[in-house]
N, C-alpha and C positions, 0 to 999 in steps of 0.2 A: 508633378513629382510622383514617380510611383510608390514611393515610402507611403505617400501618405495616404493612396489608394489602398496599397496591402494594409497599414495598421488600422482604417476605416472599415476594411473587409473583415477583420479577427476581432475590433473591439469590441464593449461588451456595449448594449444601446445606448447607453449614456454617452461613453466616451463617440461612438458612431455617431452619432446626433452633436457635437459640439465639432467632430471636424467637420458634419457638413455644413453647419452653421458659418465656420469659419473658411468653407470654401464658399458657399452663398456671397459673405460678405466682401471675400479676395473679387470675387465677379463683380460684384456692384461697385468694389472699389477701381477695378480696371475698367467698367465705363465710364463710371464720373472722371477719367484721365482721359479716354478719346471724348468726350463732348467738352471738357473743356480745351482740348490742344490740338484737337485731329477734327472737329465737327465744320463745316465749313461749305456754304454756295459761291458760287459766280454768277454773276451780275454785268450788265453793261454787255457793248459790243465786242462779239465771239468771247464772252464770258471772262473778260480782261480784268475784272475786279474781284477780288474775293471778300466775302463778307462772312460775318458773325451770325448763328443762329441760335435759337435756343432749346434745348431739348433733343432727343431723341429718341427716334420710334422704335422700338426691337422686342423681339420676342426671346424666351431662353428656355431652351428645353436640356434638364438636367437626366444622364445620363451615368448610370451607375455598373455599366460595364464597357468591354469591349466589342469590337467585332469579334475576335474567338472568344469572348465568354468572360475574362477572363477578369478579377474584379479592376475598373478603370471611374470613380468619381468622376465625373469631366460637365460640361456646361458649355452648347454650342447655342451660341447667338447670333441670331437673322434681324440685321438689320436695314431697315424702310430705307427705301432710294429717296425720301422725300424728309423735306426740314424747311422748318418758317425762319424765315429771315426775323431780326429785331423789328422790323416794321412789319408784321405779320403777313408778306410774300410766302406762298409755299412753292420750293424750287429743288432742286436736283441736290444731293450731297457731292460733292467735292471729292471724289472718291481716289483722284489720284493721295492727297493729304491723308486720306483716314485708312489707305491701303500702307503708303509709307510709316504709319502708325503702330502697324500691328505689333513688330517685336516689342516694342518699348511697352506696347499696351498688355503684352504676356507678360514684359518683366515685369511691371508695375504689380498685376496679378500674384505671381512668384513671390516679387518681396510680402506683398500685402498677407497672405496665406501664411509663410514664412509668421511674419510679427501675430496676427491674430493667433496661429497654432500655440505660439509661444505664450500669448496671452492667456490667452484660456486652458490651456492643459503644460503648460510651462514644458516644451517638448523644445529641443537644442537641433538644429539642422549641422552638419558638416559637410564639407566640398569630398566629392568621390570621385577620380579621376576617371577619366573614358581613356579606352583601346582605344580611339581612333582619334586622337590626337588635336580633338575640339577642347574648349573650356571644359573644365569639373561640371557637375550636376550635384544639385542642393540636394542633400535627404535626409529624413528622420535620422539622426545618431541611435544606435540602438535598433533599429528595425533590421533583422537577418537580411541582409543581402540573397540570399538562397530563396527563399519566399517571394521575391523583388522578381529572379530570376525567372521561377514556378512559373510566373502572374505574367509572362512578358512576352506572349506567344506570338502577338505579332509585330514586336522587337525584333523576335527569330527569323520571322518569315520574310519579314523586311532585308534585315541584316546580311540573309545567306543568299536574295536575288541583289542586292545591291553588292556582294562581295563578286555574282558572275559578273553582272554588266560591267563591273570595275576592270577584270580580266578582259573580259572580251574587250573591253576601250584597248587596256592597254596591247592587246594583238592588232588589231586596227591601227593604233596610232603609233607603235611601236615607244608610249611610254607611259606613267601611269597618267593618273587624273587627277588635277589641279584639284586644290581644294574646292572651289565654285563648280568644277565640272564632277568633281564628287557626293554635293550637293545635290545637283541636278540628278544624278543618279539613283541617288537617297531618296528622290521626290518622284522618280520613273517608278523604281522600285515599291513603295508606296503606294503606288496606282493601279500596279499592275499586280500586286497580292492582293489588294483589297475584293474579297467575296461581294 
């Protein structure tokens, strides 16, 4: 949620220090949801069985801006291709299950961040409609939208190559692009601004 980047980046240290506290713990709480419901080997012939493991290996390197600069809290986790089964096997993770995972493990994230902000600094999130006709985005109530904006530079750069490729599909295909194929565009453009 960029709200909560931009009021992290203006607070005074106290308050700075209690939302990273409560994005630390949004993070821990969104892995203990993939090890217990996404964590998973296979076993048995061509790996026909899937089993329980316990624990998980991952490192977390916490990041406090963007690639432009711009301020971004965030938390990118590298997690071990390897996991002990309940009978202490160390074998492969189950990557199709803990790939299928991921959005639920951002929501899970989202809400967690969400109730702890609320907890700790009693701070009210409301739904903010998007232009492009996805679901609302949660944000701080009360945080300038305009400072949100400032802070979003590569939102922008994103935005204005995924508004060409949109065009140029629809000259190609002579219509626009599906939502899925607008996605994927979203995810081109994405790649191809990234410095």
């Amino acid at each position: 949620m960029k709200s909560v980047s931009t009021l992290w980046a203006v607070a005074s240290p106290a308050i700075a220090a209690a939302i990273e506290r409560a994005h630390q713990q949004a993070v821990r709480d969104a892995l203990a949801y993939l090890e217990a419901h996404a964590l998973y080997t296979r076993e048995g012939a061509q790996g026909a069985r899937q089993v329980e493991t316990r624990g998980m290996v991952a490192a977390a390197f916490t990041h406090r801006d963007s690639r432009a600069g711009d301020p971004d809290l965030h938390t990118h986790v590298a997690v071990a291709n390897k996991v002990q089964t309940l009978d202490g096997k160390w074998l492969s993770i189950d990557s199709r299950v803990l790939h299928k995972a991921i959005t639920a493990a951002s929501e899970t994230y989202n809400t967690a961040l969400e109730a702890h902000l609320g907890a700790a600094l009693g701070l009210r999130f409301l739904d903010v409609p998007r232009t492009d006709g996805r679901r609302p985005v949660r944000e701080i109530a009360g945080v300038d939208p305009r400072l949100i904006q400032l802070w979003s530079t590569r939102r922008r750069e994103i935005s204005a190559r995924a508004g060409e490729l949109a065009n140029a599909f629809h000259n190609e295909h002579g219509r626009p692009p599906t939502p899925a194929e607008r996605q994927e565009l979203y995810q081109q453009a994405t790649l191809e601004t990234r410095e």
